[in-house]
C-alpha positions as CSV (number, residue, x, y, z in Angstrom):
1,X,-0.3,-7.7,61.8
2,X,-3.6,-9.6,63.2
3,X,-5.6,-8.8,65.6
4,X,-8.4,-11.1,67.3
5,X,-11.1,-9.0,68.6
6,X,-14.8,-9.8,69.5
7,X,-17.8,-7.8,68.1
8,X,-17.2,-5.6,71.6
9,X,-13.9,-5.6,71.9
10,X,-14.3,-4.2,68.3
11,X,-17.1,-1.8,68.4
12,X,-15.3,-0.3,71.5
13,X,-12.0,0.1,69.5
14,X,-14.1,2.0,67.1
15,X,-15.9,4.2,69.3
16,X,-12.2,5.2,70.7
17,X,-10.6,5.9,67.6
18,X,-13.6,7.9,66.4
19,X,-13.9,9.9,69.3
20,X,-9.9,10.6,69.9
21,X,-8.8,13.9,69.3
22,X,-5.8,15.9,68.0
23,X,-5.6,17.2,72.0
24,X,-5.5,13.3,73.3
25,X,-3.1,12.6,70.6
26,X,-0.7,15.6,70.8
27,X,-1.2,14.8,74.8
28,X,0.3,11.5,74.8
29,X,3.1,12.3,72.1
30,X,6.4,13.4,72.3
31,X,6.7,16.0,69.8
32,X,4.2,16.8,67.1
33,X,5.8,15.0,64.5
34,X,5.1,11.7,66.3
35,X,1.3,12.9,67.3
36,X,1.3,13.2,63.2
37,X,2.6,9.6,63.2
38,X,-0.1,8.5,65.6
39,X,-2.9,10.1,63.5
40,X,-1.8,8.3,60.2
41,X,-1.7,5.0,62.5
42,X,-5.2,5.7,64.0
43,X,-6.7,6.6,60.7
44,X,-5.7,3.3,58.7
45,X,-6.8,1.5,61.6
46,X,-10.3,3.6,61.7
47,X,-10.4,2.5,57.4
48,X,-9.9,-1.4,58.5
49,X,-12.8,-1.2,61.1
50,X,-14.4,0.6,58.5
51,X,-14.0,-2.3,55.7
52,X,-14.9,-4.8,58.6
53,X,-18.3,-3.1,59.3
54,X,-17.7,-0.8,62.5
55,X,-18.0,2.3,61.5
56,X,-19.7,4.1,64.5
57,X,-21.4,7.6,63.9
């Protein structure tokens, strides 16, 4: 997958990621299991921001 994204676009993605939680995830999930799918998805996406440089606080 690639992704074309500038530095706001970015930093924005990051701040969302970072700021999601299990309640937003479970909320937009069928079943917990997929919420649980959607959590491993957002945290390897949270560790590529993280290599890139955006790693918000």
């Amino acid at each position: 997958m690639s992704l074309q994204l500038d530095e706001n676009e970015t930093m924005a993605l990051a701040q969302l990621v970072k700021r999601l939680s299990w309640s937003d995830l479970r909320g937009c999930a069928v079943s917990d299991e997929e919420a649980w799918v959607m959590k491993s998805a957002i945290e390897k996406l949270q560790q590529a921001l993280r290599e890139e440089g955006y790693a918000p606080r």
